[in-house]
C-alpha distance (Angstrom), angle and dihedral (degrees) to the residues before:
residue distance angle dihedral
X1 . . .
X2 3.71 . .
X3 3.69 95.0 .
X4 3.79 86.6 51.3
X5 3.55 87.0 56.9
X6 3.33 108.3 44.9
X7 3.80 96.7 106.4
X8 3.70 90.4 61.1
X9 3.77 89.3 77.6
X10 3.29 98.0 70.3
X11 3.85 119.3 -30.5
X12 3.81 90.8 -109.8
X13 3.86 91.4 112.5
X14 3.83 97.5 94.4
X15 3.79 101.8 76.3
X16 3.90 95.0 -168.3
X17 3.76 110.0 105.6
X18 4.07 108.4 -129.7
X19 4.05 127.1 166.3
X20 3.97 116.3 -147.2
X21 3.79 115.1 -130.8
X22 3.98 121.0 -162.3
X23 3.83 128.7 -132.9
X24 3.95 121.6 -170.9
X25 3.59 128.0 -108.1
X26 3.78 101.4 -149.9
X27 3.80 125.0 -157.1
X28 3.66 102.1 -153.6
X29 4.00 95.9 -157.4
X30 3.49 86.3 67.2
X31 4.01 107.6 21.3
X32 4.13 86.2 -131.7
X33 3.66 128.5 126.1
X34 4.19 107.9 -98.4
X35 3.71 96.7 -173.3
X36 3.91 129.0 -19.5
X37 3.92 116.3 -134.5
X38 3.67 115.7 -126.4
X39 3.95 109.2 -138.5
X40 3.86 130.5 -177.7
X41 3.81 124.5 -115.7
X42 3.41 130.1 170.3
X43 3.68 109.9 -89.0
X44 3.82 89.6 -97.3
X45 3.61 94.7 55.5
X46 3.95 92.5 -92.0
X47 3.86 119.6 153.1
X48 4.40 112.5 -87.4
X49 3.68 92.4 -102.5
X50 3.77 96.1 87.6
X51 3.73 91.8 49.7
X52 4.19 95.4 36.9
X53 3.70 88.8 49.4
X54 3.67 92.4 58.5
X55 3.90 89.5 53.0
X56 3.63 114.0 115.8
X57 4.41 138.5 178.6
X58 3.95 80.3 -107.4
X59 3.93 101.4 47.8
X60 3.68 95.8 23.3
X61 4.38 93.3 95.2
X62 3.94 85.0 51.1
X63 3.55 94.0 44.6
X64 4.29 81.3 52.9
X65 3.29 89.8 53.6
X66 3.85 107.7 39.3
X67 3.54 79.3 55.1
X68 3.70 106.8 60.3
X69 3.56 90.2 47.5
X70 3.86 102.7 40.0
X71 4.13 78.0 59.8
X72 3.15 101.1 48.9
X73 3.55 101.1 51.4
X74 3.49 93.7 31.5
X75 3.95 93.6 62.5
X76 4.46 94.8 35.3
X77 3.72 76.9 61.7
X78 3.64 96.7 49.3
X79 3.84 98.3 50.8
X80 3.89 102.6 -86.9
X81 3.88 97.0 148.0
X82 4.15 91.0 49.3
X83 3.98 87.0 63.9
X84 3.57 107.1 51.8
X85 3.53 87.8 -132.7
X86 3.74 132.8 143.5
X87 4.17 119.8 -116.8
X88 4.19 108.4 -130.0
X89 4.03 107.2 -157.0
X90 3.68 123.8 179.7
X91 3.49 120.6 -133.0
X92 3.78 139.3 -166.1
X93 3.66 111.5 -126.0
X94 3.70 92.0 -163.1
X95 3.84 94.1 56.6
X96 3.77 82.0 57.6
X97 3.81 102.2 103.5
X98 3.64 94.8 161.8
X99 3.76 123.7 -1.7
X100 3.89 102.0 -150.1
X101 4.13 92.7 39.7
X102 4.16 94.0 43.2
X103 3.63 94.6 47.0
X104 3.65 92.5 64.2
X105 3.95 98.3 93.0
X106 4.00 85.3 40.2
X107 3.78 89.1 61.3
X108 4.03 98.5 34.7
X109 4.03 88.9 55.6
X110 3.69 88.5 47.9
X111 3.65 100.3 50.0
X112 3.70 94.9 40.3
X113 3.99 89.1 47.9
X114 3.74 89.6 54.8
X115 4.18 88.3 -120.1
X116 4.53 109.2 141.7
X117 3.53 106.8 -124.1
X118 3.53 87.9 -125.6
X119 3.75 100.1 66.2
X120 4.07 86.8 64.1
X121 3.73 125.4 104.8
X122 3.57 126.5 -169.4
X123 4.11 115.9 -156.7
X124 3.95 116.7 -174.5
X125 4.09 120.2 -178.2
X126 3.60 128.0 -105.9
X127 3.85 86.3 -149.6
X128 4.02 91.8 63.7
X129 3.95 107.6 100.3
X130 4.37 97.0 -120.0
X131 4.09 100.7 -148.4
X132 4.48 81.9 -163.8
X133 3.96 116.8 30.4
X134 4.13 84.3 179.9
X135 3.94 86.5 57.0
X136 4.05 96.9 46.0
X137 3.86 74.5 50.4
X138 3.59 92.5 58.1
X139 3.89 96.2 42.2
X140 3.79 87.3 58.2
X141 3.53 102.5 45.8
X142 3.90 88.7 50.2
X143 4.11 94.7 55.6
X144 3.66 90.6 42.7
X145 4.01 84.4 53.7
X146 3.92 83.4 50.0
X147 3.74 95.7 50.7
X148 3.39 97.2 -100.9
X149 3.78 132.1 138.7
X150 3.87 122.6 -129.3
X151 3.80 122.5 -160.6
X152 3.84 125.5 -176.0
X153 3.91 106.6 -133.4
X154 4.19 127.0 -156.2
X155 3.84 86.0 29.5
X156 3.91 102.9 -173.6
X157 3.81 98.4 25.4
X158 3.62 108.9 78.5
X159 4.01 147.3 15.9
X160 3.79 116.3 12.4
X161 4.23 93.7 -56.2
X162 3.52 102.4 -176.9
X163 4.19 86.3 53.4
X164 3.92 90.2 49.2
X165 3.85 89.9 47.3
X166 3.86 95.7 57.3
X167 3.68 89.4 38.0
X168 3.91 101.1 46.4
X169 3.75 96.6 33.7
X170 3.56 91.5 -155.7
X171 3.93 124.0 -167.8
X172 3.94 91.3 -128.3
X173 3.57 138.4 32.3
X174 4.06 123.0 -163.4
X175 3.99 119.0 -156.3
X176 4.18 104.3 -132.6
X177 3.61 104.3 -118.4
X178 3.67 103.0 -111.1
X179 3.72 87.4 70.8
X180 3.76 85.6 52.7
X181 3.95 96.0 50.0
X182 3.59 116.1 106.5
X183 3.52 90.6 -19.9
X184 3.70 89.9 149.2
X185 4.25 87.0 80.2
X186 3.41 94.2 34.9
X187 3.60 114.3 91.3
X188 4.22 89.1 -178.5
X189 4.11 92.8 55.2
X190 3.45 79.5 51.1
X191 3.85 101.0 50.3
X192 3.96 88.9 44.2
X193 3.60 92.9 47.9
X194 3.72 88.7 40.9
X195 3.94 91.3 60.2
X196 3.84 97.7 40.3
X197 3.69 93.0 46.9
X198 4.23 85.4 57.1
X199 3.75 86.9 44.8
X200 3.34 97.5 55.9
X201 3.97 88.2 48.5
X202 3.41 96.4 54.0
X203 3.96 89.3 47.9
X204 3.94 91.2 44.2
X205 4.09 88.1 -122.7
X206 3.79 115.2 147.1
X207 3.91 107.3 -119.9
X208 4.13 113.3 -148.9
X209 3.76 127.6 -179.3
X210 3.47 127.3 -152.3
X211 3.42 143.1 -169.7
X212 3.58 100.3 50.7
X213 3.76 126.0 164.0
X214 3.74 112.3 156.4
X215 3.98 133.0 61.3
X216 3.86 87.7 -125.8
X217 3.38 92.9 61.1
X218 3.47 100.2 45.3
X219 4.01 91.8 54.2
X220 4.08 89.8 45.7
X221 3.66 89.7 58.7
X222 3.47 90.4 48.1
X223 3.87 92.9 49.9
X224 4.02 81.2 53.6
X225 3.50 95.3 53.9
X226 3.80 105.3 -104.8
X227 3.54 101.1 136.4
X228 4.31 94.9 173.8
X229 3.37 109.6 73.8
X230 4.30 139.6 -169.4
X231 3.50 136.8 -157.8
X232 3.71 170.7 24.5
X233 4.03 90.4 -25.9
X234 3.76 84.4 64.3
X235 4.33 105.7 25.6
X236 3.39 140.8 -13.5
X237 4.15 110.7 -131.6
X238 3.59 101.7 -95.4
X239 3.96 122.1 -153.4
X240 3.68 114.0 -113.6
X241 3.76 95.3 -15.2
X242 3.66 136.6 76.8
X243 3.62 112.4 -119.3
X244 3.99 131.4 -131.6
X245 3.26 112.9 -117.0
X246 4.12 117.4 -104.4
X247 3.95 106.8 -85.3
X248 3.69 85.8 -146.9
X249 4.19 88.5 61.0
X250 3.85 88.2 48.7
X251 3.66 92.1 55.1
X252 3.73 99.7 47.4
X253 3.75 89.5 57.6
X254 3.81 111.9 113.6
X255 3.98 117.2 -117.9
């Protein structure tokens, strides 16, 4: 167990060098960032693959951790607390060995960074194979006991979604992006987006969609009822910074 552990020291286990860029969250009620996404680069500003390929069952617990605290320092630095903005990490349930004793470093580098536990949310994929649904379970509950929020990312691309949604219960559900793309000419996007955004309604879960890249799209998800939106159309990630949102976006909001 203490090799397992190691990385809870002090995140310095993961011997890769990797940057973390920063993408907007954008409530469109109010054209102002709700959260911004922490996502890895190489430390040059390179695309994730370099750093994700080098991701292994052995390193994969310090690559969890490095991560969390790479983003949360990363984005104090950058102005996070000025913006009243949430901070979206992802997170690995299966580098999760046990959620009370591997959140430790999470909650050290928060406190000592000055960030409110509160104003963290935790996104895992649908697409990663889970080896223990009852542990994810567990994970989820225990953050949510913390004060954290928990969002299920990649909804409608991978394992059985709709199961893991009334078994997780999470706070936050993201559409994958193919469901997104083009879904201003395509009138099933729109009826599957149409249904999930009432679901989420009834169930009080906060429905984002990502990947968008065109003004059309951005105003169909609006007519759907997504009001949280992700993108190029509003901001490229941005290395080490957190990005204004596009003026362009702002202005195509309705009044």
């Amino acid at each position: 167990m203490r090799k397992i552990c190691s990385g809870c020291r002090d995140g310095t286990d993961f011997a890769i060098p990797f940057g973390m860029a920063f993408q907007p969250i954008v409530d469109t009620l109010t054209g102002a960032p709700f959260a911004y996404e922490a996502l890895v680069r190489g430390a040059d500003g390179t695309g994730a693959i370099h750093v994700l390929s080098q991701v292994t069952d052995a390193n994969r617990y310090a690559f969890d951790q490095a991560c969390r605290v790479k983003a949360i320092e990363t984005a104090m630095a950058a102005g996070l607390m000025a913006t009243g903005a949430f901070l979206s990490i992802n997170f690995l349930p299966n580098a999760v060995y046990s959620p009370m004793a591997c959140i430790q470093l999470t909650l050290q580098t928060a406190r000592k960074a000055g960030l409110p536990l509160d104003r963290l949310i935790f996104e895992f994929t649908e697409n990663e194979q889970m080896g223990s649904p009852e542990h994810v379970a567990t994970i989820i509950e225990s953050y949510k006991q913390i004060g954290f929020k928990v969002a299920i990312d990649d909804f409608g691309a991978g394992h059985s979604g709709l199961d893991r949604f009334a078994r997780f219960a999470p706070d936050e559900v993201k559409l994958d992006m193919e469901l997104v793309r083009n879904i201003d000419g395509d009138r099933r996007r729109q009826a599957i987006v149409r249904a999930v955004a009432g679901l989420c309604a009834e169930l009080e879960t906060l429905l984002i969609a990502e990947g968008i890249e065109t003004a059309a799209e951005a105003a169909t998800l609006r007519d759907l009822g997504v009001r949280y939106h992700q993108g190029y159309w509003y901001a490229r990630p941005a290395l080490g910074v957190l990005p204004a949102i596009s003026e362009d976006a702002l202005r195509a909001r309705p009044d």
